[in-house]
Backbone as CSV, one residue per row, in Angstrom:
resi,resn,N_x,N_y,N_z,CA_x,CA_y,CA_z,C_x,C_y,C_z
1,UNK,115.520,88.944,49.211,115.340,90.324,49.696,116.278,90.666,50.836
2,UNK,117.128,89.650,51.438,117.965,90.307,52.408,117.736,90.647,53.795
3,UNK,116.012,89.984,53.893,115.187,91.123,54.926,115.926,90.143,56.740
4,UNK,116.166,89.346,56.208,117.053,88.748,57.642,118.827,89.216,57.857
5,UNK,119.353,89.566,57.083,120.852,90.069,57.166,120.832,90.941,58.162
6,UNK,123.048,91.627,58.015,122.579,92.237,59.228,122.029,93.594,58.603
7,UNK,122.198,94.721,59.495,121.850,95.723,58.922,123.323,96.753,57.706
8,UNK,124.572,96.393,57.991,125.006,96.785,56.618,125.094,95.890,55.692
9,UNK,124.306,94.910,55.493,124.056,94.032,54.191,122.698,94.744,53.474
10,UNK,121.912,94.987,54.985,120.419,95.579,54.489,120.923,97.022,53.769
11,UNK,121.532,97.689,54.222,121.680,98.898,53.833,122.133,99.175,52.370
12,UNK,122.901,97.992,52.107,123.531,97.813,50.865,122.633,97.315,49.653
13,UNK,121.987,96.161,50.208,121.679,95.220,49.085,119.849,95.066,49.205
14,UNK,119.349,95.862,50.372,117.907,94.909,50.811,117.244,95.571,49.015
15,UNK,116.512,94.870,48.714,115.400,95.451,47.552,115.763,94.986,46.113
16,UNK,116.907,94.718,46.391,117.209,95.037,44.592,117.715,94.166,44.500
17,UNK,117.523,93.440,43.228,118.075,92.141,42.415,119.267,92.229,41.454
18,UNK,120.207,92.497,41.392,121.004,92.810,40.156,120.880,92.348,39.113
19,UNK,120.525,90.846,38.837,119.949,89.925,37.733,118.486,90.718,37.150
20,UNK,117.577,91.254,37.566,116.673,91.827,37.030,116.962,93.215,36.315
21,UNK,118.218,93.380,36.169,118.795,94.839,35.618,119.718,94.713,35.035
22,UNK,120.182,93.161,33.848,121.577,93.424,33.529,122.625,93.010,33.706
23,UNK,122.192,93.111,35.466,123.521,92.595,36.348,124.308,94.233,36.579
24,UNK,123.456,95.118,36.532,123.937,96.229,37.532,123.965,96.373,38.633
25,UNK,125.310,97.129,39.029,125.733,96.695,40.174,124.945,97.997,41.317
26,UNK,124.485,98.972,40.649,123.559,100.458,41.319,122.321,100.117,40.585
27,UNK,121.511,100.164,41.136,120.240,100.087,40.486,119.738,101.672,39.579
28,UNK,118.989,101.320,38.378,118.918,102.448,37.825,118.325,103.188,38.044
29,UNK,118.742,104.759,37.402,117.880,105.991,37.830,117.045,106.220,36.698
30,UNK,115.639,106.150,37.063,114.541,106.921,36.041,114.262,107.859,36.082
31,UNK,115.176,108.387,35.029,114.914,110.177,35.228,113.400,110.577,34.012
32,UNK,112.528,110.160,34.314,111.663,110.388,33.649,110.153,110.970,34.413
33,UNK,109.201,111.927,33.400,108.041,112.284,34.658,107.086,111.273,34.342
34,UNK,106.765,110.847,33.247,105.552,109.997,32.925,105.743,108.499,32.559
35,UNK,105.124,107.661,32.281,105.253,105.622,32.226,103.941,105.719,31.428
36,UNK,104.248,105.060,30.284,103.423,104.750,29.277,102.588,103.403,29.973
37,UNK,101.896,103.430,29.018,100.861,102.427,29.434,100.346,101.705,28.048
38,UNK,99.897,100.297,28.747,100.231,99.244,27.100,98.933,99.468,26.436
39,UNK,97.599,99.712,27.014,96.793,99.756,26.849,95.783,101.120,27.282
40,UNK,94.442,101.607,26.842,93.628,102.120,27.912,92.985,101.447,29.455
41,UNK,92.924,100.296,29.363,92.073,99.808,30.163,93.032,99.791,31.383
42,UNK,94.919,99.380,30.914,95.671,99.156,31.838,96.358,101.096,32.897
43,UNK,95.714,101.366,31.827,95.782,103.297,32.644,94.510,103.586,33.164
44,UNK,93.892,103.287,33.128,92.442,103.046,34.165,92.635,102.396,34.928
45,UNK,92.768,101.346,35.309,93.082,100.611,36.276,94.309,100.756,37.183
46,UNK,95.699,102.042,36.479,96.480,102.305,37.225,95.978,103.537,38.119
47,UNK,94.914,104.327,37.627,94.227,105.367,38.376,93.540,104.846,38.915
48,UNK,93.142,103.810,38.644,91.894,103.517,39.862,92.733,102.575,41.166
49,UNK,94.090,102.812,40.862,94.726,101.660,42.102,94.468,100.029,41.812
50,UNK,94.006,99.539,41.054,93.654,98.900,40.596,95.172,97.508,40.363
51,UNK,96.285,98.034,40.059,97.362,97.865,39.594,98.775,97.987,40.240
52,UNK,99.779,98.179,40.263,101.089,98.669,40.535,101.861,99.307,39.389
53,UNK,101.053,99.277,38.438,101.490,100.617,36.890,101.834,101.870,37.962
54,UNK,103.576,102.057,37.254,103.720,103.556,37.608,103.011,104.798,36.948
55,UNK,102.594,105.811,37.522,101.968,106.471,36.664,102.547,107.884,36.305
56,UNK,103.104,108.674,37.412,103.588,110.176,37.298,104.137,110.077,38.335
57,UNK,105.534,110.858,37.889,107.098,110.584,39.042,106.826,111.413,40.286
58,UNK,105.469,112.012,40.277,105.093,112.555,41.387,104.385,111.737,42.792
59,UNK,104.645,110.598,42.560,103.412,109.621,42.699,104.818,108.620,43.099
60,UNK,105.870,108.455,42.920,106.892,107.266,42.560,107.613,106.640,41.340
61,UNK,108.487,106.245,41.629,109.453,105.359,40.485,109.928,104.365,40.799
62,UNK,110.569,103.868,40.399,111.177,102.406,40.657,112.258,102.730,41.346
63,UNK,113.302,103.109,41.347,114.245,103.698,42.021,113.562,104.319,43.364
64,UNK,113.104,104.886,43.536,112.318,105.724,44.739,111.460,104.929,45.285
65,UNK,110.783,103.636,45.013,110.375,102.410,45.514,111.366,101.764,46.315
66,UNK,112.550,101.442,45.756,114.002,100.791,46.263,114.237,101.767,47.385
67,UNK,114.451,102.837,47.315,114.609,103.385,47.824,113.875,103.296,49.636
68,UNK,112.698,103.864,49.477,111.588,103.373,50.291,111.707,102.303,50.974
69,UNK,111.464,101.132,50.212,111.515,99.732,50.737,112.816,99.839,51.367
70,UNK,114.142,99.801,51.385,115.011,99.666,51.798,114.995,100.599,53.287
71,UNK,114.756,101.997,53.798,114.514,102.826,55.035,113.743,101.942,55.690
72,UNK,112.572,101.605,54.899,111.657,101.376,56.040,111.884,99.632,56.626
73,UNK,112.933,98.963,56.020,113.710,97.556,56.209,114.313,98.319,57.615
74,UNK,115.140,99.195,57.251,116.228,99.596,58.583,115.545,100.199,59.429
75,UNK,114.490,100.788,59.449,114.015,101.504,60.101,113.047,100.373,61.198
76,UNK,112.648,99.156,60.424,111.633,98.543,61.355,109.970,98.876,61.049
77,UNK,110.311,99.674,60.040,108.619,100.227,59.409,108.004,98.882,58.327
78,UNK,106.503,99.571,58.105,106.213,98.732,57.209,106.042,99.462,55.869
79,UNK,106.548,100.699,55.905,106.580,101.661,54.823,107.400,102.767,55.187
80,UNK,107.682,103.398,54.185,108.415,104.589,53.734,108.132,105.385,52.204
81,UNK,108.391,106.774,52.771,107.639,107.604,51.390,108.732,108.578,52.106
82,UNK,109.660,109.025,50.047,111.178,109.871,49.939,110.485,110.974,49.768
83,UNK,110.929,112.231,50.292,110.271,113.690,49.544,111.670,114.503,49.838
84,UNK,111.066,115.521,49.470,112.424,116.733,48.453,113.111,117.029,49.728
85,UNK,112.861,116.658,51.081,113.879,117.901,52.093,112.810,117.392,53.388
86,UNK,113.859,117.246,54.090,113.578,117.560,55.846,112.180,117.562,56.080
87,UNK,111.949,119.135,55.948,110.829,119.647,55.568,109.761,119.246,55.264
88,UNK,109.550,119.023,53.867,108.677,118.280,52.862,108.276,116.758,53.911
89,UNK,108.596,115.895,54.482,108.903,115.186,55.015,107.726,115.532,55.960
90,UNK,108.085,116.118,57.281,107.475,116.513,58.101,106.304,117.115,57.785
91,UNK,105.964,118.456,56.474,104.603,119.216,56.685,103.649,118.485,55.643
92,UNK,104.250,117.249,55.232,103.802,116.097,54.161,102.853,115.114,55.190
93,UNK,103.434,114.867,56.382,103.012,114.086,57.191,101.920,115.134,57.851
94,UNK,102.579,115.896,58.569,101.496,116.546,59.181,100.521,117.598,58.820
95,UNK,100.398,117.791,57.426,98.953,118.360,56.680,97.849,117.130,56.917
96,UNK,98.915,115.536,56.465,97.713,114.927,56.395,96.771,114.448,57.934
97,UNK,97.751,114.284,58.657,97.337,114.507,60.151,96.315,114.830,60.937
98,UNK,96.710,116.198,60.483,95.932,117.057,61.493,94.730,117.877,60.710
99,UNK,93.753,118.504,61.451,92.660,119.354,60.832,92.441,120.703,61.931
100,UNK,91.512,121.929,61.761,91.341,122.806,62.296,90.506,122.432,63.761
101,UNK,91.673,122.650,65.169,90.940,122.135,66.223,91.777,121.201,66.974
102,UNK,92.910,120.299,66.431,93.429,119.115,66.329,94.672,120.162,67.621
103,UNK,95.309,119.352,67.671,96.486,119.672,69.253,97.295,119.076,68.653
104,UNK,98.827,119.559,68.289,100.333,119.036,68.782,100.707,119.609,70.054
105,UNK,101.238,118.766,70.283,102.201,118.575,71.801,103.532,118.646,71.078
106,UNK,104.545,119.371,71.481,105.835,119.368,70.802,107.050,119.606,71.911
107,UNK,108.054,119.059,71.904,108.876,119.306,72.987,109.778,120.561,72.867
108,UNK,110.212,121.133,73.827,110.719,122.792,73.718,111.830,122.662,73.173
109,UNK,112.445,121.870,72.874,113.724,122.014,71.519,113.410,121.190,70.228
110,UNK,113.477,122.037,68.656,113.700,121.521,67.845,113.623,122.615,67.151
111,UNK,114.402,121.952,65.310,114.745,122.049,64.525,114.059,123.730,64.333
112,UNK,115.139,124.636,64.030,114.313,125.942,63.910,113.368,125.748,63.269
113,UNK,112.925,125.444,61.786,112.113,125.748,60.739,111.126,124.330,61.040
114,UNK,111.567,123.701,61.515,110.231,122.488,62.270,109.315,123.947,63.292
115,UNK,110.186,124.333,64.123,109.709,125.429,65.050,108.820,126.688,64.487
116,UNK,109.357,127.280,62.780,108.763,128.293,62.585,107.388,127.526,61.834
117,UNK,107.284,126.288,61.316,106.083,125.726,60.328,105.212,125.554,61.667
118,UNK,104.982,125.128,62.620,104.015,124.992,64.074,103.587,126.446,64.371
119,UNK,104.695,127.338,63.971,104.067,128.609,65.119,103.358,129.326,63.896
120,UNK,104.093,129.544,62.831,103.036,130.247,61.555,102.925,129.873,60.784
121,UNK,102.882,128.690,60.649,102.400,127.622,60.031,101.097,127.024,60.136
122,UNK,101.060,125.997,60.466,99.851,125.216,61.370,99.143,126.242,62.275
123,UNK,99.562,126.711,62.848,98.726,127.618,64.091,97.772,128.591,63.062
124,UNK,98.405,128.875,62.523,97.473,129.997,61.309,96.359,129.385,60.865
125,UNK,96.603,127.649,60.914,95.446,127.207,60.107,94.270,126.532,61.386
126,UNK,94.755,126.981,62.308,93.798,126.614,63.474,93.974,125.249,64.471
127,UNK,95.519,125.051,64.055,95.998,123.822,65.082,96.466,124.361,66.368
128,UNK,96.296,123.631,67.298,96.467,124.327,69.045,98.403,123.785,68.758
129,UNK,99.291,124.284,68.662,100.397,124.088,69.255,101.179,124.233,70.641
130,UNK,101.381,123.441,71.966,101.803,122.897,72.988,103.009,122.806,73.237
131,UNK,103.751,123.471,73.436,105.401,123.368,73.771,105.357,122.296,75.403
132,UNK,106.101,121.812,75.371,106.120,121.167,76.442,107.504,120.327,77.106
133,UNK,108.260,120.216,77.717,109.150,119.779,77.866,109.138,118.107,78.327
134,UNK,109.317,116.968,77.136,109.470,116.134,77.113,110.503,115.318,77.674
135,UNK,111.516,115.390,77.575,112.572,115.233,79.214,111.659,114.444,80.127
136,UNK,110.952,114.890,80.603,109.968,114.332,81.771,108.970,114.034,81.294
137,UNK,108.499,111.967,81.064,107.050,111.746,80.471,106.103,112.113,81.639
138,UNK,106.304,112.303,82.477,105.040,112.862,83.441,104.370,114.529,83.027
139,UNK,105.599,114.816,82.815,104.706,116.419,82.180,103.553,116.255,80.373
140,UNK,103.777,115.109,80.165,103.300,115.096,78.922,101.878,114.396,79.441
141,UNK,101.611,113.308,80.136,100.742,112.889,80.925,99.276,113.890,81.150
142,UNK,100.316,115.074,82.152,99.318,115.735,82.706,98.853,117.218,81.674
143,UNK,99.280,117.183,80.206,98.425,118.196,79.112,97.864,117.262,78.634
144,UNK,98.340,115.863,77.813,97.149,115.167,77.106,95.911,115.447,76.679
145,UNK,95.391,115.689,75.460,94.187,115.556,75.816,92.994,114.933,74.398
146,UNK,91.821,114.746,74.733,91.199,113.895,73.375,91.636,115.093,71.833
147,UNK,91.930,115.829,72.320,92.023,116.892,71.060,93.474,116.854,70.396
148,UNK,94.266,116.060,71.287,96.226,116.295,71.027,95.922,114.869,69.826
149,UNK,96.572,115.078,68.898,96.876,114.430,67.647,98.068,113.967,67.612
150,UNK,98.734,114.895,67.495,100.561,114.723,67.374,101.055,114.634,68.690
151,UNK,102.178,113.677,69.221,103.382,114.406,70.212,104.549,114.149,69.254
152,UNK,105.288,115.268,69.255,106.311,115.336,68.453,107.443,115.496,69.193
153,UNK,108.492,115.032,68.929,110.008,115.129,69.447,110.870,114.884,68.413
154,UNK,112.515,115.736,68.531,113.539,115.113,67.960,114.017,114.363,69.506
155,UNK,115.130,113.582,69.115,115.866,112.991,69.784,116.841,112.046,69.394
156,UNK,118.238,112.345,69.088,118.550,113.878,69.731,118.642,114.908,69.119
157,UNK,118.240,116.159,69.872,117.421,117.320,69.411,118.423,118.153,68.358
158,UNK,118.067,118.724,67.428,119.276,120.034,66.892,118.824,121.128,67.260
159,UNK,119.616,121.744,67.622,121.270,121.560,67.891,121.891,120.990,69.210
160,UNK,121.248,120.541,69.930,121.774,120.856,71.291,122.154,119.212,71.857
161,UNK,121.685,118.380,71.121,121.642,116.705,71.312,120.707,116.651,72.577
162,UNK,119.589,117.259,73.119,118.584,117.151,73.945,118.192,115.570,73.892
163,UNK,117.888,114.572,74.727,117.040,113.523,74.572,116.187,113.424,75.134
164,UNK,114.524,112.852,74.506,113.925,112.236,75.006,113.691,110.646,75.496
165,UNK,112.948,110.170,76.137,112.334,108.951,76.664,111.028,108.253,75.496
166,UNK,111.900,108.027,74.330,110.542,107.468,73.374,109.707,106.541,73.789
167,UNK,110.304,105.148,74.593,109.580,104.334,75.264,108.349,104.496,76.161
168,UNK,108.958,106.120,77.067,108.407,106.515,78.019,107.263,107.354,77.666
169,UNK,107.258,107.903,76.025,106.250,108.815,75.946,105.188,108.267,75.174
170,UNK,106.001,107.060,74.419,104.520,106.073,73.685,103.730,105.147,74.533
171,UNK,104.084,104.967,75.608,103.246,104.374,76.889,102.252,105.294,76.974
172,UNK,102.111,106.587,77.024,101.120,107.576,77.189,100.346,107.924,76.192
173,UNK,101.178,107.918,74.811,100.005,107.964,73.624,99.171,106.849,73.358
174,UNK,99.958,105.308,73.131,99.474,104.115,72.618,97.696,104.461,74.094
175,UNK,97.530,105.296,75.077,96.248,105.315,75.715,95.577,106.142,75.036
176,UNK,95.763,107.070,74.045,95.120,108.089,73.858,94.887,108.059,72.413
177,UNK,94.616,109.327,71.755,94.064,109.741,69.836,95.771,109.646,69.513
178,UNK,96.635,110.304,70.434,97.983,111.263,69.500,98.487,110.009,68.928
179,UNK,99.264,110.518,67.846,100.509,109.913,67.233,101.480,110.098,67.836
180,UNK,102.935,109.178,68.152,103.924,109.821,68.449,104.942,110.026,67.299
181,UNK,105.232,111.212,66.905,106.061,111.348,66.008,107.622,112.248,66.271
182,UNK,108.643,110.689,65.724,110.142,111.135,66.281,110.802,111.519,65.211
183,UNK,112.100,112.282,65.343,112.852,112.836,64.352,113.372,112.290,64.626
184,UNK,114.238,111.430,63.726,115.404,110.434,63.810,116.554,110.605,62.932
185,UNK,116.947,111.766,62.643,117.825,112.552,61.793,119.412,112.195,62.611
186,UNK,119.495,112.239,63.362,120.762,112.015,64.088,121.380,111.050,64.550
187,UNK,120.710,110.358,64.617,120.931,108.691,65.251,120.571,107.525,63.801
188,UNK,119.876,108.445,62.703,119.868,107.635,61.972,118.996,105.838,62.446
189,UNK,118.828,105.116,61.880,118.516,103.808,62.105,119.804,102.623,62.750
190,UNK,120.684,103.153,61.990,121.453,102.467,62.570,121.815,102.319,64.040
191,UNK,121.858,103.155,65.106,122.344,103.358,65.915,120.546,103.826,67.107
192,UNK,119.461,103.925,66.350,118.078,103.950,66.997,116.936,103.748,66.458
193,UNK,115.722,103.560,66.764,114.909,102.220,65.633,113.398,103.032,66.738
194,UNK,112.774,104.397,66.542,112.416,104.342,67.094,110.659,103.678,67.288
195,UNK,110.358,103.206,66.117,109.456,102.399,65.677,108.897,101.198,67.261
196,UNK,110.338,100.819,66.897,110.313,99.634,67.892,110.862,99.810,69.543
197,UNK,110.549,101.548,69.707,110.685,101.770,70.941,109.006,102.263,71.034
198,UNK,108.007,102.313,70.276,106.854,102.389,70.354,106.424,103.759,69.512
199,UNK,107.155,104.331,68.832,106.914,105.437,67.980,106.210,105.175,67.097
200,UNK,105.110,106.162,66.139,104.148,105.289,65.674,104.539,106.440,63.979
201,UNK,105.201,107.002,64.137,105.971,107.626,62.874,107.316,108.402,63.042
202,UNK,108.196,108.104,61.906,109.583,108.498,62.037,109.539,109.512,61.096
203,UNK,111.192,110.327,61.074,110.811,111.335,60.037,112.669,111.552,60.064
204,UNK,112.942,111.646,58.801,114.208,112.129,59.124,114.370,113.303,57.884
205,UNK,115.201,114.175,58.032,116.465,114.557,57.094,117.380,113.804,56.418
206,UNK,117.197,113.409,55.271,117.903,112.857,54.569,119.457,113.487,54.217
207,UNK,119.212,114.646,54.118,120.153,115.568,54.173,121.559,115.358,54.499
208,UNK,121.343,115.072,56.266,122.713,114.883,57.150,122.935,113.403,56.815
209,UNK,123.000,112.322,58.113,124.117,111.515,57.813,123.414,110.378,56.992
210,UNK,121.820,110.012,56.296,121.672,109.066,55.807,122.258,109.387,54.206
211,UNK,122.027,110.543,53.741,122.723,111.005,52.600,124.342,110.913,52.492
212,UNK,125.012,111.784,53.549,126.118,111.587,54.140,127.177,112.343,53.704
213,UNK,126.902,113.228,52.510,128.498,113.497,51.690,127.838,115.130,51.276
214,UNK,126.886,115.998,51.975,126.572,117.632,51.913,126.656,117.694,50.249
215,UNK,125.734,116.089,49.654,125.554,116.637,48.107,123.928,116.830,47.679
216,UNK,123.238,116.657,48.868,122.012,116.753,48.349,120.956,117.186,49.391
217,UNK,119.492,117.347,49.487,118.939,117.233,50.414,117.127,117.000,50.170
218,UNK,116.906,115.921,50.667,116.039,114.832,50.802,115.288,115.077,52.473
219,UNK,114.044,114.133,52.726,113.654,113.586,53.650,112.847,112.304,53.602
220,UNK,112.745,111.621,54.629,111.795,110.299,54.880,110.923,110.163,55.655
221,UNK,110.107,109.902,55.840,108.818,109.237,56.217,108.582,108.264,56.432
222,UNK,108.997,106.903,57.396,108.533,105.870,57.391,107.332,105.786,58.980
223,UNK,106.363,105.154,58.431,105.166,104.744,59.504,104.909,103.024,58.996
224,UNK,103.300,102.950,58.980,102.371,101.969,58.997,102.078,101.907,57.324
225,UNK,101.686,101.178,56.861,101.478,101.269,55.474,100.402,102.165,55.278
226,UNK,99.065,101.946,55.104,97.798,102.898,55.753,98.422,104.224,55.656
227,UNK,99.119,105.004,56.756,99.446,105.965,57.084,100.532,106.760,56.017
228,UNK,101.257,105.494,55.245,101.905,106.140,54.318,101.594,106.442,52.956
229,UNK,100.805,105.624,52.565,99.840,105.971,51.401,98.977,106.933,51.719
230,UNK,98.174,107.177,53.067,98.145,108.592,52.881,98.605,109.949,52.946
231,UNK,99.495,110.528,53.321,100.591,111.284,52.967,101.003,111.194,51.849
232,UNK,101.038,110.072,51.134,101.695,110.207,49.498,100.571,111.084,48.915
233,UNK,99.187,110.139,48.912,98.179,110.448,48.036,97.921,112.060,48.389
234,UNK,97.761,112.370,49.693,97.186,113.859,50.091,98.644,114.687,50.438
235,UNK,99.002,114.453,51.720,100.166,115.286,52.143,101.459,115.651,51.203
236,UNK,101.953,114.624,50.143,102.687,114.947,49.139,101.983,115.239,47.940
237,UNK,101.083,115.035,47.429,100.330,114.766,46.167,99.250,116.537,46.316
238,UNK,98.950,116.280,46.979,97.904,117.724,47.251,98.571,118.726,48.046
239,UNK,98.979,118.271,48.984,99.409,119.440,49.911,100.819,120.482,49.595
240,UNK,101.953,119.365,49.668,103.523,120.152,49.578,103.881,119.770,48.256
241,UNK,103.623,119.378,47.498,104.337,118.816,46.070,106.112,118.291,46.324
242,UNK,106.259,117.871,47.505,107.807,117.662,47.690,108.151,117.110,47.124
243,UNK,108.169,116.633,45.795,108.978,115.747,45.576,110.697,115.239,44.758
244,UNK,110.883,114.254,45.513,112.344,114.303,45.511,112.638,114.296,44.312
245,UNK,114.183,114.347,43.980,114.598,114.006,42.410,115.455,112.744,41.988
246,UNK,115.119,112.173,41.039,115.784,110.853,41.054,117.267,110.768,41.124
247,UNK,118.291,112.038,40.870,119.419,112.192,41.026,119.920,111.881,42.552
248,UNK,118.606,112.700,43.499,119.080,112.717,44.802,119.088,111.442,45.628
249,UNK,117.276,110.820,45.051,117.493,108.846,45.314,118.674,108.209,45.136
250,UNK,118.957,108.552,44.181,120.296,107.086,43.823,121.584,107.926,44.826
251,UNK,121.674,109.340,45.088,122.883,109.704,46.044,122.329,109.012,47.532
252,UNK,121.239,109.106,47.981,121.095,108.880,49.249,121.100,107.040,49.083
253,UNK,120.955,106.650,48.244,121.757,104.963,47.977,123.075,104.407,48.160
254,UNK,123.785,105.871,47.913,124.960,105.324,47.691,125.397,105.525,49.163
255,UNK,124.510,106.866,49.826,125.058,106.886,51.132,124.670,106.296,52.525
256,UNK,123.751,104.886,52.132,123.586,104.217,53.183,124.613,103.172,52.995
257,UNK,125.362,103.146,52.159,126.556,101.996,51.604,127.434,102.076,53.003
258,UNK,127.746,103.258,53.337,128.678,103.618,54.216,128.141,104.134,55.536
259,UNK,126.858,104.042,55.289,126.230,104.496,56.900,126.789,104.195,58.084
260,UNK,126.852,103.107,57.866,127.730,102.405,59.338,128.952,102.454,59.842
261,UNK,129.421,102.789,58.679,131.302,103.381,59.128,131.442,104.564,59.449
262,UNK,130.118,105.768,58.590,130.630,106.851,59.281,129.982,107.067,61.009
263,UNK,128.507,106.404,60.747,128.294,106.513,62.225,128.950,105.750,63.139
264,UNK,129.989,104.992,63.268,130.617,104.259,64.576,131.674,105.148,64.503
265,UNK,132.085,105.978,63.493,132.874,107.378,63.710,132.710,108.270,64.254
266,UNK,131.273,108.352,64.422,130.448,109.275,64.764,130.708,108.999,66.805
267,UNK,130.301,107.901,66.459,129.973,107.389,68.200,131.405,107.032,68.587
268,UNK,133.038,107.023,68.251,134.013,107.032,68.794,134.297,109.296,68.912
């Protein structure tokens, strides 16, 4: 599995066997919606979880497994779940989240349409939304409260490359209910891991540089395992229907091949 290499070996190779395919050198795309099943008893038992039978491409594929497994390798997660866009990503995670009553804390810069889903979005459905300027973990300290669910941040922010103190602000949640949840769209994994600065869910745009080549647009989700099966089952499955397309999996494959060359381009 690769899971000790460095990280552009991981990026390349973590998940996939080439000998189990042939000896292909890209792992294949299943462009298909449904997976037969050998039996009744063995499609019962794939609904009842019972199994690892794929069942409906809404749900996963094999490719989009690889996929998965491989982010949440670089990322430092113990899971990852692909959906259609940025977006999908984020209101995938946070339908399943939050409920009527629940508090985000959010820092005063981000992503416009992250910005317009909080204000008439969520707020419509009875979530307290908190602007707050994260810059300073002491200001986050003193709103806290048993009702805040989420603290959310990019870092670094779009458009403006704003940073926060992730270290500094999961010291304050790991005391409390919230999640801390980072956008890691810009820094990518390669270059920030915020898992293992104490973040307790990541979220990116697949879009920009993990995709890399303005041919597609995707998002990710990597957390806790727990946490990511639920978002699949509810937040993607019930809530946003995001889901990605197997064309766009195998592009955002090809563009962690090169992740690392374009981001040390990035950082000269």
């Amino acid at each position: 599995m690769n899971k000790d290499a460095k990280f552009q070996t991981r990026a390349i190779h973590y998940g996939y066997d080439a000998k189990q395919f042939h000896g292909a050198l890209n792992p294949p795309i299943y462009m298909t919606s449904t997976f037969a099943f050998d039996n009744v008893q063995q499609g019962a038992q794939a609904f009842e979880g019972e199994n690892n039978h794929y069942i409906y491409s809404r749900l996963g594929t094999p490719t989009q497994a690889l996929l998965e497994q491989r982010i949440a390798n670089l990322e430092g997660g113990e899971a990852a779940l692909a959906t259609a866009s940025g977006m999908g990503a984020i209101t995938s995670a946070l339908w399943t989240l939050l409920e009527p009553g629940d508090e985000i804390i959010a820092d005063t810069t981000l992503y416009g349409c992250t910005f317009s889903f909080f204000e008439h979005g969520l707020k419509k459905f009875g979530v307290t939304i908190t602007f707050c300027d994260l810059t300073n973990s002491d200001n986050l300290k003193q709103i806290i409260t048993d009702k805040t669910k989420v603290v959310y941040g990019e870092t670094p922010a779009n458009p403006n490359m704003r940073l926060i103190d992730i270290e500094a602000l999961a010291k304050i949640t790991k005391n409390s209910m919230a999640k801390l949840m980072i956008d890691n769209t810009y820094c990518t994994p390669y270059l920030q891991r915020p898992l293992e600065l104490g973040a307790d869910i990541v979220v990116h745009s697949a879009t920009k540089y993990l995709g890399g080549h303005g041919d597609l647009i995707a998002g990710l989700v990597i957390a806790d395992s727990e946490t990511i099966e639920n978002i699949r089952y509810y937040g993607l499955k019930d809530m946003t229907g995001s889901v990605i397309s197997a064309m766009d999996i195998s592009l955002i494959l090809r563009g962690l091949k090169t992740l690392h060359v374009r981001m040390d381009r990035q950082r000269l």
